[in-house]
C-alpha positions in Angstrom: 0.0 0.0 0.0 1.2 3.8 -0.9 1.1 6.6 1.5 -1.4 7.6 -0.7 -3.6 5.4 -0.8 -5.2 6.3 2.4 -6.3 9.7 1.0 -8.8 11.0 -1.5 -7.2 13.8 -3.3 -10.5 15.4 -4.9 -8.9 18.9 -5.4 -5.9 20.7 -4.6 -7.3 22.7 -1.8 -9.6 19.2 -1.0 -8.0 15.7 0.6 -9.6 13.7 2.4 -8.8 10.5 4.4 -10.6 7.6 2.2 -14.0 6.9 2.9 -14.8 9.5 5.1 -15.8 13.3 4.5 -12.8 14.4 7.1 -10.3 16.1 5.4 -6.4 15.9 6.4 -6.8 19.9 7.6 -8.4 18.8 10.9 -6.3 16.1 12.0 -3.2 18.5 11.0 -4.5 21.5 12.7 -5.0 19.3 16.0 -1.9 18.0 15.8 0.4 20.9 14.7 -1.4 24.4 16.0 -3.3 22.3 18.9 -0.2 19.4 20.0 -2.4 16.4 20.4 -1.3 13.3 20.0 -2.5 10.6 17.8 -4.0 8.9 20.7 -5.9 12.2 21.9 -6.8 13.0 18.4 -8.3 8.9 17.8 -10.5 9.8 20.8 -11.6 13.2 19.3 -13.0 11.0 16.2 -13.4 7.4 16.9 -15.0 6.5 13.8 -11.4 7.2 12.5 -8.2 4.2 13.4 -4.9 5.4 14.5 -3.5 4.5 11.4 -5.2 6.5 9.8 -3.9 9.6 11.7 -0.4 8.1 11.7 -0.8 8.1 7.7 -2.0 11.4 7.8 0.7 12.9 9.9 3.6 10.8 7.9 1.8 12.2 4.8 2.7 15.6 6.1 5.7 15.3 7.1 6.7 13.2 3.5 5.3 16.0 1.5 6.3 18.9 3.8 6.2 21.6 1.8 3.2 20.9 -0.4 0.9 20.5 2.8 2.2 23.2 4.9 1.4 25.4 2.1 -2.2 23.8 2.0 -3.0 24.2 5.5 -2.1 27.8 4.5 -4.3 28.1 2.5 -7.2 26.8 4.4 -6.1 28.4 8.0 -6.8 31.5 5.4 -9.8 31.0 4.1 -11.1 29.8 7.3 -10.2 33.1 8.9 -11.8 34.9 5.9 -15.0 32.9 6.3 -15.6 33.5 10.3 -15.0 37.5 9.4 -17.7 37.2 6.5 -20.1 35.7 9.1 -18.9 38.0 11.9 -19.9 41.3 8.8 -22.9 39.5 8.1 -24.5 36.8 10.7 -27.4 34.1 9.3 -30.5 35.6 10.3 -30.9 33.2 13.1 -27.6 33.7 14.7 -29.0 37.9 14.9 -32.3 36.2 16.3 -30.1 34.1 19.1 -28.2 37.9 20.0 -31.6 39.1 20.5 -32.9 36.5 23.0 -29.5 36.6 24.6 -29.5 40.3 24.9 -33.7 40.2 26.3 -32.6 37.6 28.9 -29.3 39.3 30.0 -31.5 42.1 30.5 -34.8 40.4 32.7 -31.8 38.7 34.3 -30.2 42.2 35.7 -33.5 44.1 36.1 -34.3 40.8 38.5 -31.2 41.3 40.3 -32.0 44.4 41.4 
């Protein structure tokens, strides 16, 4: 079996581990930006096997280069996303400030 094998490569900015919808982003971010360990991380997502993360991991450190500069790339567009939805919430994310800011209200006019 190849490294690769373990991985669906469905775009450049898209791999995922085979057979699942989890791309290698969210293992690497745990690992890398978050320091969990394989174990910890297996426990995060059980439907995955520690080979699998082990694969992953080797993966990025076979291909260094290619996948630092896709997790980049995603770290970026994930930071772009969160300030679209920060600029302009779902309606029913405005809807849940409301309530909160009603019930933080009643809550402090019952304190007094």
């Amino acid at each position: 079996m190849q490294l690769e094998d373990y991985f669906d490569f469905l775009a450049p900015d898209d791999i995922r581990l085979k057979g699942t919808r989890m791309g290698i982003e969210t293992i690497l971010y745990r690992f890398i930006h978050q320091c969990q360990t394989p174990d910890e991380i297996v426990r995060t997502y059980p439907a995955l096997t520690l080979e699998q993360i082990y694969a992953t991991i080797l993966y990025y450190y076979h291909e260094k280069e290619k996948v630092s500069a896709y997790l980049t790339d995603w770290l970026e567009w994930s930071h772009r996303v969160r300030e679209e939805q920060k600029r302009n919430p779902p309606p029913f994310i405005e809807k849940l400030r409301k309530f909160k800011a009603e019930r933080d209200a009643m809550k402090k006019a019952n304190d007094h």
